[in-house]
C-alpha positions as CSV (number, residue, x, y, z in Angstrom):
1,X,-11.8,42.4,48.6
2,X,-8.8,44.4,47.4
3,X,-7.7,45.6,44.2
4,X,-3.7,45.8,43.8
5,X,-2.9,49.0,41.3
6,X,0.8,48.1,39.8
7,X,2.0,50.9,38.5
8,X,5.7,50.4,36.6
9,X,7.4,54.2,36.7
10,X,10.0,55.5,34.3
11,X,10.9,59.2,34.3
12,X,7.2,60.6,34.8
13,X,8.2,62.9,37.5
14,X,5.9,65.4,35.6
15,X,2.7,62.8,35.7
16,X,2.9,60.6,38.8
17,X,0.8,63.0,40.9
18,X,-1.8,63.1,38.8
19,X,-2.5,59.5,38.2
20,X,-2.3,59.0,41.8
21,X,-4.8,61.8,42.0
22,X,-7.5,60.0,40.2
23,X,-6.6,56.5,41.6
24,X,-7.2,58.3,45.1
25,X,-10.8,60.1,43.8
26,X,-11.9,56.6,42.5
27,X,-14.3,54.6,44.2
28,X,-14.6,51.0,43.5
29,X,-17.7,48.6,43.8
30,X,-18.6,46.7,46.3
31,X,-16.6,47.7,49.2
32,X,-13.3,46.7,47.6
33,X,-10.3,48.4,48.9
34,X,-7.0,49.8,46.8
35,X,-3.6,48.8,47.1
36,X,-1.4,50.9,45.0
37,X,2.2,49.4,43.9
38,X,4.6,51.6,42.4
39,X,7.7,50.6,41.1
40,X,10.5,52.6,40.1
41,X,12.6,51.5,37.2
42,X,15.7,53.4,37.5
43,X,14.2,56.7,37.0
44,X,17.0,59.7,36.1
45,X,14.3,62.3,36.4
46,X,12.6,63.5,40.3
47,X,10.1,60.7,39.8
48,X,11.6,58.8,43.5
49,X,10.9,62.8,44.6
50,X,7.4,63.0,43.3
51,X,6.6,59.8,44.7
52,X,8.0,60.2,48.5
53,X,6.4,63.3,48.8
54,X,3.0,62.0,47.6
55,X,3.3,59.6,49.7
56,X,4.1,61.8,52.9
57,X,1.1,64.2,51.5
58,X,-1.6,61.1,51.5
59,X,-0.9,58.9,55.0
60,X,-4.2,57.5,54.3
61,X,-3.7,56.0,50.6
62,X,-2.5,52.8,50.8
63,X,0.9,53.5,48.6
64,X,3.7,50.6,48.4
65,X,7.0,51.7,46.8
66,X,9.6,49.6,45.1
67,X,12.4,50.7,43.1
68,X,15.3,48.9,40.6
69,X,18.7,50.1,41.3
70,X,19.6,49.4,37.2
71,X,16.8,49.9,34.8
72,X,15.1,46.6,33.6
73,X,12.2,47.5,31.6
74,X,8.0,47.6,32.1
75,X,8.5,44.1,32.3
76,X,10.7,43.6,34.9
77,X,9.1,46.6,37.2
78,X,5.0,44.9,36.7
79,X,7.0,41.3,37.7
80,X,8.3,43.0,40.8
81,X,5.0,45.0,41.2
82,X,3.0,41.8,40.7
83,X,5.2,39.4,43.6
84,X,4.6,42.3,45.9
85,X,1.2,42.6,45.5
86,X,-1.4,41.0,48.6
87,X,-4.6,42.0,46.3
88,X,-7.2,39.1,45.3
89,X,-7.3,41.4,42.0
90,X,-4.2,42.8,39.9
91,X,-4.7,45.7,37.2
92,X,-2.1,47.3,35.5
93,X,-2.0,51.0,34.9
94,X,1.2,53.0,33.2
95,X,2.2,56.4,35.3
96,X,1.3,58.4,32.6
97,X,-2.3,60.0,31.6
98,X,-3.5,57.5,28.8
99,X,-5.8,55.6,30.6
100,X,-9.0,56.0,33.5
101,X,-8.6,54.9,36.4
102,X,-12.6,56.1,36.5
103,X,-12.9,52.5,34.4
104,X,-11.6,50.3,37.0
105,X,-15.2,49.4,38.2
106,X,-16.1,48.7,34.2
107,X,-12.8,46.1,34.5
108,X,-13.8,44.2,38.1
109,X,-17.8,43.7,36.8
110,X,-17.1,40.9,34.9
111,X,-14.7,39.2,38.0
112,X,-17.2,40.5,40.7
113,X,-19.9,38.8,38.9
114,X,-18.3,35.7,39.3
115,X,-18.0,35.5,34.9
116,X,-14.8,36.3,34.2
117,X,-11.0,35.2,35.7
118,X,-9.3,38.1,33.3
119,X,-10.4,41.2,31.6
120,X,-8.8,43.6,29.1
121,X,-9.7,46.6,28.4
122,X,-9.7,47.1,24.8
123,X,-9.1,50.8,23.1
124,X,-11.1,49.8,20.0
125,X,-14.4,48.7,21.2
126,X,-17.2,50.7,22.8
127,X,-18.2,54.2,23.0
128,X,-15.4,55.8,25.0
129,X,-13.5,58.8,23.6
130,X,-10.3,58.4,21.8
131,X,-7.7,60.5,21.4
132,X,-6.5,60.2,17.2
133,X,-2.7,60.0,16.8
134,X,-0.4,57.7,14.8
135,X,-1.8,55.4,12.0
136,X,0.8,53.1,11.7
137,X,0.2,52.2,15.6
138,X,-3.3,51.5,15.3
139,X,-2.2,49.3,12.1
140,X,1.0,47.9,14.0
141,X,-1.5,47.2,17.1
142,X,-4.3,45.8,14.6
143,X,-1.7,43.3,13.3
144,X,0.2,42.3,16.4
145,X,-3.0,41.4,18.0
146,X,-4.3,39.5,14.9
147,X,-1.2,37.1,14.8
148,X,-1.4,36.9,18.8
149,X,-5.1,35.7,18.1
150,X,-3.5,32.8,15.2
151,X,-1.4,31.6,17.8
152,X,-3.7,31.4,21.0
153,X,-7.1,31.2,19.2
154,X,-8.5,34.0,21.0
155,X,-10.6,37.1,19.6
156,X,-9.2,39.9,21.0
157,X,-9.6,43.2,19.6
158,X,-6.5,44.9,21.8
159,X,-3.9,42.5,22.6
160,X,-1.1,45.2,23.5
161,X,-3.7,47.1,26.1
162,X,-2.2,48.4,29.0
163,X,-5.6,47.7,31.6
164,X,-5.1,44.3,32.3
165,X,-7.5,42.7,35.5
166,X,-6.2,39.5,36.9
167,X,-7.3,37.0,39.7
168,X,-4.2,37.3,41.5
169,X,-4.0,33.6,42.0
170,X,-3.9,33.5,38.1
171,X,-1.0,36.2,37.3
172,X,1.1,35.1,40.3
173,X,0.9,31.2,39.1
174,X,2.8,32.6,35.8
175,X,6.4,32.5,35.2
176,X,7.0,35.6,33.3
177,X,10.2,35.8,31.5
178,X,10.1,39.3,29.6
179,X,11.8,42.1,31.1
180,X,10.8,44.6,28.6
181,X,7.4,45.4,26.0
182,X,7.3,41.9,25.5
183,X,5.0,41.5,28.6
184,X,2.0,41.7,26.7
185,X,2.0,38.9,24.1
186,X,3.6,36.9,26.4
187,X,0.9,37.0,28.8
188,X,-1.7,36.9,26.8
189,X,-0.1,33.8,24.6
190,X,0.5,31.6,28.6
191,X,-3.3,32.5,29.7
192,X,-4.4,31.5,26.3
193,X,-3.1,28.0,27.6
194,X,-4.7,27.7,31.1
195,X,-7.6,25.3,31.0
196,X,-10.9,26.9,31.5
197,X,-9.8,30.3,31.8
198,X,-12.9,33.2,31.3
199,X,-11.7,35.8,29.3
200,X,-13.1,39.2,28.9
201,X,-12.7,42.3,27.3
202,X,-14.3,45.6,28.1
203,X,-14.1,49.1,25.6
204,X,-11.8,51.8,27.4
205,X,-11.1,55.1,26.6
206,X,-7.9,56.2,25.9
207,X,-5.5,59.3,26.3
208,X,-2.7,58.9,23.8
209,X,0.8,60.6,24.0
210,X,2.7,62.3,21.6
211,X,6.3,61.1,21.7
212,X,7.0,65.1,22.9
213,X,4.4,64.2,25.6
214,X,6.1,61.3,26.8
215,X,5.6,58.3,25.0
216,X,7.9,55.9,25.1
217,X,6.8,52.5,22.8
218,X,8.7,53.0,19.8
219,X,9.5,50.5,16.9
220,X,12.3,48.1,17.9
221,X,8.9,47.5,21.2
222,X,7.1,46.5,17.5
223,X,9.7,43.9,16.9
224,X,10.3,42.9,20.1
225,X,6.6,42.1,20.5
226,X,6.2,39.7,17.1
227,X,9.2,37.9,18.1
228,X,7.7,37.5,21.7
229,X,4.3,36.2,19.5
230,X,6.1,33.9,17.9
231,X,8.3,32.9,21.0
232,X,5.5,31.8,23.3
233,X,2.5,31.1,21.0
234,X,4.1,28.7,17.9
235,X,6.8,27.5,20.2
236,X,5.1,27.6,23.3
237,X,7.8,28.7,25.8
């Protein structure tokens, strides 16, 4: 079994490293091996730097690097980290420090048990520590994933999560139009339609950014994402 790590980059020169730190020290269940995907969305920071010479450090990692010549978004870098993946299982993890990679085994029980085609990790269930920062996210987040839940009748608590686990079969079987934020509820609106799909969602903890630490999501990704709820759940697109 292998588990394919798509990591979309853009300008964490500072941050790479150490996320690929604790992907190295994890180590998954059941004999399954990592696959790590990075891709490279136009940096203008030493990220290409940071990544080369982490490669060079860690022969042994099993490190694939991709990178856009014009910057085209999360979306755009997880469809290009998602073609070149060879994994049976996809997760999605941002280059940044919000999120585990200790919880990747919580994300491939459900799959590994045979229950469960796609899991979420979800922010707001569970007992995992969570770092308090901006209200209006969590109410932004709260809402976006309400309305995503109208449209494809599911009862997710974290729509706009950033662990995703997919049966690579599943994700790669997807035409995926949105270059940018709009990745999430357009995903989750098309797997909403797939016939007999299993569904799961695990609790996560989470590592918030300040916008000083690097956070990128601002408002206009708020817009962007009800439009995109809109787009492919009551028009089905």
């Amino acid at each position: 079994m292998l588990l394919s790590i798509v990591i979309p980059a853009y300008n964490e020169e500072k941050t790479i490293h150490l996320i690929l730190n604790k992907i190295k020290a994890v180590n998954l269940n059941e004999g399954v091996a990592k696959e790590i995907i990075i891709v490279n969305d136009c940096s203008k920071d030493e990220t290409e730097k940071a990544i080369l010479a982490y490669q060079l450090q860690h022969p042994g990692l099993n490190i694939q690097y991709r990178k856009h010549e014009i910057n085209k978004g999360k979306g755009a870098a997880l469809h290009t980290g998602i073609k070149e993946a060879t994994g049976n299982y996809i997760i999605i993890q941002d280059a940044d420090l919000e999120y585990d990679p200790e919880e990747y085994n919580m994300l491939l029980k459900p799959v590994l048990n045979g229950n469960a085609d796609v899991v979420y990790g979800s922010r707001f269930i569970g007992g995992k520590p969570h770092r308090i920062l901006f209200y209006w996210h969590s109410i932004g987040n709260k809402f976006l994933t309400s309305l995503s839940n109208m449209f494809s009748n599911l009862n997710l608590t974290d729509m706009e999560t950033c662990y995703k686990l997919f049966r690579a079969d599943i994700i790669k079987g997807i035409v995926l139009k949105e270059n940018r934020f709009g990745f999430e509820p357009e995903i989750t609106a098309k797997i909403s339609r797939i016939p007999k799909l299993r569904l799961y969602e695990v609790g996560i903890s989470y590592y918030g950014r300040t916008y000083e630490e690097g956070k990128k999501i601002g408002w206009k990704d708020g817009f962007r994402a009800l439009y995109c709820i809109l787009k492919y759940g009551l028009l089905k697109m």
